[in-house]
Structure formats: structure tokens, C-alpha cells
N, C-alpha and C positions, 0 to 999 in steps of 0.2 A: 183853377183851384176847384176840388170835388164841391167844398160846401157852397160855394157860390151857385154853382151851377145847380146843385140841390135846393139852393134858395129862390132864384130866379124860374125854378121848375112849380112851385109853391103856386098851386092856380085859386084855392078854395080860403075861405075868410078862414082865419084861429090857424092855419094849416103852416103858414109862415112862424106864427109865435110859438107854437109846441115845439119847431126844428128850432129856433131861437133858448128855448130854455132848456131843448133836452144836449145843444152842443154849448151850455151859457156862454151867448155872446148876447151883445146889444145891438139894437138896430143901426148904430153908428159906425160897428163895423162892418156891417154888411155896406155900408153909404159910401166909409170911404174905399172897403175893398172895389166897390165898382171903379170907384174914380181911378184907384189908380190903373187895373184892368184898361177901363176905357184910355188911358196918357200909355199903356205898352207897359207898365213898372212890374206887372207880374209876367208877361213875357220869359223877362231874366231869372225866375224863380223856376221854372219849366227845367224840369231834367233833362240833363246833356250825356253825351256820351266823354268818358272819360277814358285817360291812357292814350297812349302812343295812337297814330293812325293806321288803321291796316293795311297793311304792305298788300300791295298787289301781285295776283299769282305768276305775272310772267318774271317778277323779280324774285320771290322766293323758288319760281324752278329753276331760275340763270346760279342761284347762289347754291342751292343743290347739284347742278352741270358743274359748278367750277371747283365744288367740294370733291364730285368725283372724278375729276381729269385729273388734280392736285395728287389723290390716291396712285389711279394709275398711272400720274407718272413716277413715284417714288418705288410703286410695283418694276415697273419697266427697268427703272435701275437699279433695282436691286436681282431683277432678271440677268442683269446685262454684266455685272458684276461675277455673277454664280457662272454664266456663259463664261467670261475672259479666265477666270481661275478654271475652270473644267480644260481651258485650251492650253493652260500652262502648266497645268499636271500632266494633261499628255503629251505635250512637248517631252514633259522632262522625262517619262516613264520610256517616251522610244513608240508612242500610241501613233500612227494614223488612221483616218479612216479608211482607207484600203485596206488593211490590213483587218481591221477589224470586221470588213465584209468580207473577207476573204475565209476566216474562220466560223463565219456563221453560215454558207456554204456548202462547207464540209461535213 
């Protein structure tokens, strides 16, 4: 606590009562803030970090690797899709590839 420690900083006589009157408290809260200070009871009062804990980096790059394999493999099938309809349009047209280098060739 700032004003404790402002208080127990207090080295010169009247120097303590001015910090008492210009934050009005009484010397009794200064008596029992030490006590509980001294038992740990302001410990608990000390800011904490709040929120979730932070995820560590080797786990937020593993969920990025499996975000983008997940991609590419929906890529890849829909590559492989485009690929089997291109082989069955040229089936049906009478296409092979010989044929088609045959005329590029020429």
C-alpha cells in the first residue's frame, strides 16, 4: 500500500501528522494497516493479473500449422476434383494427350 510506505518513510517530527491530515486518516489506521501488512492480510489486496492464461507460443503455432494444412487440404480437393472432370470432358470430346502434342508440333 503507497500510503503506508509513505508513512513509515516519514523520518522528521510533524512530518508524519501533516501526511495524516492532508490524506485524513487517524493514527489508528496507520496501527492497524501495519498489523495486518505484518499477519500477510494486505498481500491479497496486491494486483493480479487477470483473464485467461497465456497460451504459449509453441501451441498457438501448432493451431496455426493445423489451420493451414486443414486449408490445404480442402485446396487439394478441390484441385483433384477440377483434375477428374478435365479427364472426363476429354474422354468424352475424343481428347488425348498425344494428340494434343501432336498438334502443338505442327
Amino acid at each position: 500500500m503507497p500510503l503506508l510506505k509513505e508513512a513509515d518513510a516519514c523520518c522528521r517530527p510533524g512530518q508524519l501528522g501533516a501526511l495524516l491530515r492532508r490524506e485524513g486518516l487517524y493514527s489508528s489506521h496507520l496501527v492497524d494497516w501495519r498489523r495486518q501488512r505484518n499477519a500477510g492480510a494486505l498481500a491479497a489486496l496486491a494486483p493480479r493479473r487477470r483473464g485467461r492464461p497465456a497460451t504459449p507460443a509453441a501451441d498457438t503455432e501448432l493451431a496455426r500449422l493445423r489451420r493451414e494444412n486443414e486449408r490445404l487440404a480442402r485446396d487439394l480437393a478441390a484441385a483433384e476434383l477440377v483434375i477428374d472432370v478435365q479427364k472426363k470432358v476429354s474422354a468424352l470430346l475424343g481428347l488425348t494427350r498425344a494428340t494434343n502434342a501432336d498438334e502443338t508440333t505442327r
